[in-house]
N, C-alpha and C positions, 0 to 999 in steps of 0.2 A: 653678594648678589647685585647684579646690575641693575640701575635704575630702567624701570621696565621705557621703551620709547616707540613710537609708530610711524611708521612713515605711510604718508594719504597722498594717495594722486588722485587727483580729480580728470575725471574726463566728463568733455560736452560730448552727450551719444543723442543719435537721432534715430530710434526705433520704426524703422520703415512701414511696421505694422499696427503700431502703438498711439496711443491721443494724442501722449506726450510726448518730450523731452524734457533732459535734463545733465546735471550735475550726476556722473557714476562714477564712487568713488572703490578703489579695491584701498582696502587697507592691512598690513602687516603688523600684528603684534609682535614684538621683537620674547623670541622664546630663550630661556635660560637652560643651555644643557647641560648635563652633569656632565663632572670630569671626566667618566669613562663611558662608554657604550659599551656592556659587556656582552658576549659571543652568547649565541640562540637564546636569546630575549626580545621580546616585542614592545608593542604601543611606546614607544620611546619617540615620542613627541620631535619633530622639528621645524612645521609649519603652523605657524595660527593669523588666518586672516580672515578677513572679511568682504562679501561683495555685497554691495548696495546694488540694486536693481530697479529699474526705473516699472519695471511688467516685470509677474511670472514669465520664468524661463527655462530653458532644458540646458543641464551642461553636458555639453556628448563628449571634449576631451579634454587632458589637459598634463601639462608637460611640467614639470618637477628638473630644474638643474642641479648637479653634482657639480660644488664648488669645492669640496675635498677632495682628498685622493682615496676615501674608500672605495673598494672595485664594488661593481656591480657581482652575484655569483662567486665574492671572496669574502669579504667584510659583510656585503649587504645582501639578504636574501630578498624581499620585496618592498615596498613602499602602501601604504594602505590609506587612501582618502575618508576621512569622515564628516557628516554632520550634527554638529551639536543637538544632544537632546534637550537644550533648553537653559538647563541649568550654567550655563556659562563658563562651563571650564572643561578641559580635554579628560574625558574620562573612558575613550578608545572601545574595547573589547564588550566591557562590564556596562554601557549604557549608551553612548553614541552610535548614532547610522550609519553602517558602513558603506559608503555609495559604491567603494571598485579598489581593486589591485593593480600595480601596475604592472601592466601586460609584457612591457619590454623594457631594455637596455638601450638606447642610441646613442653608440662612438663616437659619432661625427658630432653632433651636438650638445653630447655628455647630460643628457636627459632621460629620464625616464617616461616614459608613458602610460598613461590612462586613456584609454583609446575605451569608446562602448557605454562610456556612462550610463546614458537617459537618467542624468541627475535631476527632478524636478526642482529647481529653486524658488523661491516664493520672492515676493517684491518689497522692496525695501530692503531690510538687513540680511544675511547669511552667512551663520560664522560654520568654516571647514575650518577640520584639523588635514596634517598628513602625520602620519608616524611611520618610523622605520623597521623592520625586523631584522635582526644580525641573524648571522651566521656563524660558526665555532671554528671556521678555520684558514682566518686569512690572518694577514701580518700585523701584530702590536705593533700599536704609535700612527697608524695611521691615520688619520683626523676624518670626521663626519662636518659638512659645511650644505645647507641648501639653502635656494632660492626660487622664486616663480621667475620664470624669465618673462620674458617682452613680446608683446605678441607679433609673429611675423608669421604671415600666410605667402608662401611663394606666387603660387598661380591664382591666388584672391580668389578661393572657389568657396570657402567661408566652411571650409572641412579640415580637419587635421590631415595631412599628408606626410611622409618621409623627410625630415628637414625642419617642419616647421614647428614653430613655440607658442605658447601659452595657452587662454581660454580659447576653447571655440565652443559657443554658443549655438541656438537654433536663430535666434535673432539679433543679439548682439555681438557687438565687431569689435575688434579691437583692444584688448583687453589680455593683462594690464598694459600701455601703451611704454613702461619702460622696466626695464628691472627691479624688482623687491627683493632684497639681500636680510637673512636673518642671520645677525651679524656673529652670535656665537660660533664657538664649536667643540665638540668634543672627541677624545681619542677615544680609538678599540682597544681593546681588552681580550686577550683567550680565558674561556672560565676553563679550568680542571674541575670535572665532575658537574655533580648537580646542583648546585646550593638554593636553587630558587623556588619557591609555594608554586602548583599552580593558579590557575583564575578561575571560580566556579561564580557561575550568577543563575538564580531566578529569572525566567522572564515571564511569569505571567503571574505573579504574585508582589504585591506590591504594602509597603506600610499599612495601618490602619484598614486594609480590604474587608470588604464584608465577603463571604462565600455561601449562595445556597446552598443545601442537599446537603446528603447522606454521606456523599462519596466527591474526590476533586483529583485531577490528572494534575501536580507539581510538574512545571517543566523548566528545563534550564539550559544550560552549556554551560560547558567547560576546554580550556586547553592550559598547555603549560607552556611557563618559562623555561629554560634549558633544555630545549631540543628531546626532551621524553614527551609520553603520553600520559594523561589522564587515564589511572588504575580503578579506582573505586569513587563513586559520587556516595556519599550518603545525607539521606534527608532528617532532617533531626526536627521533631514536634512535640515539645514543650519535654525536651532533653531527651526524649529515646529516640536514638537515630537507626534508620531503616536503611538498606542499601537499594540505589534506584538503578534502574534499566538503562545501558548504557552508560556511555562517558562522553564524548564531545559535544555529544547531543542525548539528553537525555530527560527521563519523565519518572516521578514516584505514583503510584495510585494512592490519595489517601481515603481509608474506606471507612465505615464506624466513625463520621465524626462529631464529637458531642457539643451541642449547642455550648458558645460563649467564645473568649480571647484565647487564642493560643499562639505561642512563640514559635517562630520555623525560621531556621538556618540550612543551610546545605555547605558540606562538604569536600574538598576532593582530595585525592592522595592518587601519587605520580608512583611511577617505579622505583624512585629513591624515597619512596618513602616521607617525601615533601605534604605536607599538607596543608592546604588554601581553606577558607572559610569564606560565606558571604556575610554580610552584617545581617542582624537579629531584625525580622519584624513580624510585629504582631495585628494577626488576623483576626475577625471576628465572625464565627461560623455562625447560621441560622440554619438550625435542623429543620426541614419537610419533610413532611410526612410521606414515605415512597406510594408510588403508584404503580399500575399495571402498566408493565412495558409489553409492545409487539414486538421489539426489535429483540426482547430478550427472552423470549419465549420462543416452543418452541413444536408444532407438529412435524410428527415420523409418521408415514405411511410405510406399509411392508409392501408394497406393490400397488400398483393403475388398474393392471388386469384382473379381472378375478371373474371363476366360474359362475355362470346363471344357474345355478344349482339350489338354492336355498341351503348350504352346507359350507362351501368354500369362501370365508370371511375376510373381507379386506380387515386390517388392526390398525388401529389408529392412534398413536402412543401421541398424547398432550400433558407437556410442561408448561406452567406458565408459570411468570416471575414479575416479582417489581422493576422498578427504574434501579434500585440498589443490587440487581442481581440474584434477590433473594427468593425461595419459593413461597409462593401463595396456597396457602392452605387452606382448608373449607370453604373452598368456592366453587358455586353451580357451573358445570359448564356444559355447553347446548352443541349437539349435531343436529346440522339442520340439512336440509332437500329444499334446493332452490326449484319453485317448479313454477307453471305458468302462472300462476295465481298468488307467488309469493313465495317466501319461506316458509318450509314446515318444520318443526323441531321433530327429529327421526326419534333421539334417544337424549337423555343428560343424567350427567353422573357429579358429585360432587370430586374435588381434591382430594387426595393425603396430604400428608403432612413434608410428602415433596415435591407437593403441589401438581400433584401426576394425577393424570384419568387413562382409561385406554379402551376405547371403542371397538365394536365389533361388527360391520355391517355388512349383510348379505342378500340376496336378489335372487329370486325365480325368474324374473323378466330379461332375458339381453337388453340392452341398451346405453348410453351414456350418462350418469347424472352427475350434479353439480352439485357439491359441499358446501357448506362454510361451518367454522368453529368459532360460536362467541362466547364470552361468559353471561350471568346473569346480571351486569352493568350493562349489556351493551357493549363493550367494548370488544372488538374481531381480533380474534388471536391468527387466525387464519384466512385471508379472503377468500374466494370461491377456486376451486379445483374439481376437476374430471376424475371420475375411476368411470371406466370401460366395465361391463359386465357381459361375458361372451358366452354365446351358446354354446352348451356340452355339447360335441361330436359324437354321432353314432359310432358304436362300436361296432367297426367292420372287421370280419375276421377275414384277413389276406393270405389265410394258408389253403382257403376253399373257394376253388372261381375259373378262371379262367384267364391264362396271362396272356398279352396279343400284339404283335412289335407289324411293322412295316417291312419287306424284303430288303429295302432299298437304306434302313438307316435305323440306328441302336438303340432307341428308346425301346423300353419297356412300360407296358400298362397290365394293371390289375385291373379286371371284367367285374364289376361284383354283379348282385342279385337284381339289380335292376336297372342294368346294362348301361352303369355308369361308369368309363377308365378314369383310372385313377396314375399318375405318372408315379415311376420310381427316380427321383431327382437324382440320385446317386450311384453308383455303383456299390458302395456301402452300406445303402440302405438294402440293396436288392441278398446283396451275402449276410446279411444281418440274420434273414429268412431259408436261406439257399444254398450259400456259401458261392462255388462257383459253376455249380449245375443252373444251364442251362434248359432241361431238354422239358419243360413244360409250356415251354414259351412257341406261341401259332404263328404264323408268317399271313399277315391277311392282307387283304388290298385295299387301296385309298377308299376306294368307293364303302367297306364297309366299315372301317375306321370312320370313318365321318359322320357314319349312323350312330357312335355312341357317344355322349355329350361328356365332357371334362369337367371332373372332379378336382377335389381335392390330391396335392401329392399324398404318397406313401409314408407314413412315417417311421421312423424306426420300430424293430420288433419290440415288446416288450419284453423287460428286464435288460431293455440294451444299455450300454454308457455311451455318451456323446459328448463332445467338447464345440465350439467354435471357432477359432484364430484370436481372436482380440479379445479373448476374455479367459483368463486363466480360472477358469471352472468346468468340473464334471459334474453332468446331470444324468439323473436317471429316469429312464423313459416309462413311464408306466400305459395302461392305457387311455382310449382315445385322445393321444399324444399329449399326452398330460409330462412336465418333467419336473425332479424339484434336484437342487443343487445339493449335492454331496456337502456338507460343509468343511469336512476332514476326510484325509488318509485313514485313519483310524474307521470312519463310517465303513468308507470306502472296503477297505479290509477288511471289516467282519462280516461283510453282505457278499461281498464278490471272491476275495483269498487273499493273498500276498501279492499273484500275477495281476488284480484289478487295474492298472494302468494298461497292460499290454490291451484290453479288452475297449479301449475307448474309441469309439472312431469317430471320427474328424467329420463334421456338418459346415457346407459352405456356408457366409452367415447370410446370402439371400435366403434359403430356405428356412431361417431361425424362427421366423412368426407362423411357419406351421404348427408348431407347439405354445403349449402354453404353461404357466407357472403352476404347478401345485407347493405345499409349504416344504421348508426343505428339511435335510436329513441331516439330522446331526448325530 
């Protein structure tokens, strides 16, 4: 092992935006690299240095030279810059910031590039790593050798451009003002086969952590050495290991967790069968008590619209749950009517034991009103929503009347009893009743057309079947255009025959709000 050594250049910089000045120094720790660099393996270390900064600054690029002769896309697949997390030593994948990859290859200058950074660096010290990642199929014996080169801006625009070397800054220049040479080096290597673990890490779990609640999302990454993928992550909690969601990115839910310390590891196994471990650390759970969750709860309504009939019931199917997912059983819960005066509790029913209620409300009056579902905490499982309550339609019967078109143009109108037309929107609606007879229909003139005021369309006959374009459902029309949704073939075919699809006719979907929902046919 070589005695480790550093070379410091000091440069006077003059921060054109800054209080100061001073002494900036970039420093090189001289890196020891193993004898070989073997083929598709990463974080393999070959830069460790240091920028002293006089002011917070931005690194935006920064250029890497190839002092060896491994190729670029043979021996070497990318370059990867990091910042230390602290801890003082290059620990790449598993704990270090990774600021950027290097975007490019340049021939002419035998440099790699980091172009894009927006690396924030802070003032005073800043130790980067760079590390290399091979590749499995360029030529043994070939030597790995980097350097930061010297900084040289061609056109002095104070940006990285085509040609040019080293840092470039937002504010400072010049940097480093000569070459840094890290003096080892090492040869490539072809691996046969896999022989390498992958890397699996925790990242949001840490030694000693305390964790509230009931339940906690594990999250981590993983990849592998030797050019395979990470197969199976599993999470292991005080020795029973669970297998988690995904692989390169990935999260375990742990659920049931019972107050005090427990040991967690995670796992990974590659396609050969490689398996990686992270180190052991022990958490300390503090169970809470779960509470009523909104987000996890949950009202179904079977429909908005519903008949002013005092019979035809909107259903109001309510779940509610804790914060752990779970149902809340024996709890009050409140339908209320928001009216001008306030809330009124309509109806309230307690839980079961799946923490379900289910409502049933109905109106003699048309009009709009406005819900809410609380429990008896207070707490809103649902905030306020609209159900519509609509007038039942008279039952007109359009086989007795009077039908009365214009000479000059196709529509059809039904006359009824109190010399209201009513339009036939369809041609499907009119054969629905007719087929394709004609001959009831009166030829009248503008003048007395005008005299009868517009109604309502025609709706389909009843016991018709009707569809519309964008909704793969048949409805059955019953009266005063009431329809409810076949739910099956099966329905469908024992009310109608075998032929019940030939019988459906096609409704444009403008005319689709002249009917209205009743419950449907299963």
């Amino acid at each position: 092992m070589k005695k480790t050594v550093q070379l410091l250049i000091f440069l006077f910089a003059v921060f054109p935006f800054a209080s100061s000045a001073g002494n900036t120094p970039v420093i090189v720790s001289q890196t020891d690299y193993p004898e070989y660099f073997y083929g598709n393996t990463f974080d393999k270390l070959v830069l460790d240095f240091r920028v002293m900064l006089g002011s917070a600054d931005t690194l935006n690029s920064l250029t890497v030279e190839n002092i060896g002769n491994a190729r670029d896309g043979m021996e070497v697949n990318k370059l990867k810059l990091w910042l230390d997390d602290g801890n003082g030593k290059f620990d790449g994948f598993e704990k270090d910031t990774e600021l950027g990859t290097s975007s490019s290859y340049e021939n002419s200058t035998n440099n790699w590039i980091f172009s894009n950074l927006n690396a924030k660096l802070k003032a005073i010290e800043n130790r980067l790593f760079v590390s290399v990642e091979t590749l499995n199929k360029g030529t043994a014996g070939r030597f790995f050798g980097f350097s930061l080169p010297a900084y040289f801006d061609a056109n002095k625009n104070k940006t990285y451009d085509s040609g040019d070397t080293g840092m470039f800054f937002t504010w400072e220049n010049g940097l480093p003002p000569t070459k840094l040479v890290n003096d080892d080096t090492s040869k490539y290597k072809i691996v046969t086969g896999d022989p390498w673990k992958p890397v699996v890490v925790i990242t949001n779990l840490i030694n000693k952590q305390t964790i509230d609640g009931n339940s906690f999302t594990i999250k981590g990454k993983a990849k592998d050495q030797g050019g395979s993928f990470p197969d199976v992550i599993q999470v292991c909690i005080d020795a029973v290991c669970k297998t988690a969601t995904g692989t390169e990115s990935w999260e375990y839910v742990w659920t049931n967790i019972v107050a005090g310390d427990h040991t967690v590891y995670a796992t990974a196994k590659d396609f050969s069968d490689n398996v990686g471990q992270t180190e052991s650390i022990v958490v300390n759970a503090k169970k809470t008590a779960a509470i009523f969750s909104k987000e996890k709860s949950v009202v179904a309504l079977d429909k908005t619209l519903v008949s002013a009939d005092g019979v035809d019931p909107l259903v109001i199917n309510v779940t509610v749950k804790n914060s752990d997912n779970e149902a809340i059983a024996n709890k009050i819960i409140f339908l209320n009517e928001i009216t001008a005066t306030g809330a009124v509790v309509v109806k309230s029913k307690t839980t079961d034991s799946s923490g379900q209620v289910s409502f049933k409300a109905r109106s003699t009056q048309p009009g709009v009103k406005s819900l809410t579902v609380t429990t008896e905490d207070g707490d809103t499982v649902k905030d306020k929503f609209t159900v519509e309550y609509v007038k039942v339609l008279e039952d007109i019967d359009y086989t007795s009347g009077r039908w009365i078109k214009l000479a000059d143009q196709t529509a059809v109108y039904f006359l009824d009893k109190n010399n209201t037309r009513h339009a036939y929107p369809t041609s499907a609606v009119w054969e629905s009743y007719f087929g394709k007879d004609f001959s009831k229909v009166e030829k009248v003139s503008g003048a007395e057309m005008a005299v009868y005021s517009l109604g309502r369309n025609v709706p389909f006959k009843t016991n018709s079947l009707m569809k519309i374009p964008s909704v793969n459902k048949v409805y059955y029309v019953s009266q005063n255009a009431k329809i409810s949704w076949i739910v099956d073939g099966a329905a469908a075919k024992s009310m109608f025959g075998v032929d019940w699809a030939k019988k459906v006719k096609d409704l444009p979907e403008a005319f689709f709000t002249d009917y209205f929902a009743g419950k449907n046919i299963e």
